[in-house]
N, C-alpha and C positions, 0 to 999 in steps of 0.2 A: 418529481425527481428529474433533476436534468445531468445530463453525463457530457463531456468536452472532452475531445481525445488531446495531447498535448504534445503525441510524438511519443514514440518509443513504447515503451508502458508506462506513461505517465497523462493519469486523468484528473480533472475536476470532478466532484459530483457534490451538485446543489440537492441538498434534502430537509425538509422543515425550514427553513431561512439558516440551514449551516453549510460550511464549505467546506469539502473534505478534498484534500490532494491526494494522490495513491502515486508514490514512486518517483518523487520530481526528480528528473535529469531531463534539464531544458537547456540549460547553459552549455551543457558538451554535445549537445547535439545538434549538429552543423542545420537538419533540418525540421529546426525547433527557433532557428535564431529569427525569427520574425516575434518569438512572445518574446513582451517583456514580463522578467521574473518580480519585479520591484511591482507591477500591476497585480500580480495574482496576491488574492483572499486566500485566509484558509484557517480553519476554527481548528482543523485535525489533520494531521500525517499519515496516511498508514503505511507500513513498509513489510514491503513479502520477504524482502533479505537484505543484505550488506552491502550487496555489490555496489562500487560506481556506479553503473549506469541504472540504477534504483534511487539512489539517495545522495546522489552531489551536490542538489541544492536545497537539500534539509535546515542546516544550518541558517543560511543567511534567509529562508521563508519563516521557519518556525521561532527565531529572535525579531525577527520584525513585526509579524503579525501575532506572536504569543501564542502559536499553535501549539496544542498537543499531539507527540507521536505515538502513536500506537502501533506495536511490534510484539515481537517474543522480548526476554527479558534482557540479552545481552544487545541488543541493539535498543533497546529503552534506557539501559544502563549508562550506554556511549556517551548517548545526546543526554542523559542527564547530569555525567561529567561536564557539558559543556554549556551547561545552566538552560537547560529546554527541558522543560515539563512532558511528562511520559506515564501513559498507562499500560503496563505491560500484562501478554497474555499469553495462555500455553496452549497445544494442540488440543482441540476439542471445547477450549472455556470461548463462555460468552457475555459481553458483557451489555446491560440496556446504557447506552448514552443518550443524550437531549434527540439524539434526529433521528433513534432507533437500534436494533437488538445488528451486533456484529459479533460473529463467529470464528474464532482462530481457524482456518483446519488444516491439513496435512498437505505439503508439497514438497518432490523429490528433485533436490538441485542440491549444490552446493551454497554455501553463505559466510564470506569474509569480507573484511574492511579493506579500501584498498590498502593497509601496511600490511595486512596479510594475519592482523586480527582475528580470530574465532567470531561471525557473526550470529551464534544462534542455527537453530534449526530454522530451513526456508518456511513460508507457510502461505496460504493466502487468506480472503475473507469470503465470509455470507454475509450482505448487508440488506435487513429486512429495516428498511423504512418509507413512510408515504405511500404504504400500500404496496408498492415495489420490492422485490428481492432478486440481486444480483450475484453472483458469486465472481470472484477475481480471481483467476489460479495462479494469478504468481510466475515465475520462471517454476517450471514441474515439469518433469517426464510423464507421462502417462500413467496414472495409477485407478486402481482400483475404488477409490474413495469418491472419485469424479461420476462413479455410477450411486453412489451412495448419496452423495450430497442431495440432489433432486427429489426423494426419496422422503429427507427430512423438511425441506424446505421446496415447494413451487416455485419455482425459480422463474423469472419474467425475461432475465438477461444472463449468461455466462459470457466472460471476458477470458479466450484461451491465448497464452503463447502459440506464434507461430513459426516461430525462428527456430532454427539451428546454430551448430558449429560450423556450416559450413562459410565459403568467402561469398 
């Protein structure tokens, strides 16, 4: 398994010969402008919420490379308006794909489009594959689940938000 930070919350991770993006917002972020977007791979999308700075360049990765998003269901639903393939998932499901078993689980934030669309409830993942298990929290406040998760799964890596609201 290899993991490539991208800037902001947005990662690569190479597992089995697949590519998985998490959250691309590379293009609005002033200190991301060294990647090019049109370079990145990507066999899979996964998206913890709605926000802009989660998912601004969803669109023009997952139409070019034919990736699949993976989300709760009103953000599966968006990008499948807009003719991009999606497997959507709910709090607690899990599903086996080709490079291994990923986890919906619980994360507390809010989740809109930027029009101001309903995006679903926030979430992040557990990705057990290549012997690896990482957990992504997502944009979340501090919850109670985060003592849980470890519990079910060995975890090798957690990935927390560190930011605030503040400037």
């Amino acid at each position: 398994m290899k993991i490539t930070f991208y800037g902001h919350s947005s990662l690569g991770i190479e597992v089995n010969d697949v590519t998985i993006l998490v959250d691309p917002f590379i293009t609005g972020n002033p200190k991301a402008s060294h990647i090019n977007i049109d370079a990145l791979e990507a066999d899979y999308i996964l998206l913890t919420h709605a926000h802009q700075d989660h998912i601004l360049d969803v669109e023009n990765i997952a139409k070019r490379t034919g990736a699949i998003v993976v989300s709760n269901f009103e953000i599966v639903s968006h990008f499948e308006k807009l003719g991009i393939e999606g497997h959507p998932m709910n709090h607690g499901g899990q599903w086996d794909f080709e490079f291994g078993n990923v986890k919906y689980v619980n994360a507390i934030h809010s989740s809109s489009f930027p029009d101001g669309t309903y995006g679903g409830q926030p979430g992040g993942f557990v990705i057990e594959g290549e012997h690896k298990n990482i957990y992504i929290a997502g944009d979340t406040a501090l919850t109670f689940d985060m003592k849980l998760i470890p519990l079910q799964t060995k975890l090798d890596l957690a990935i927390l938000p560190i930011g605030d609201n503040g400037k």
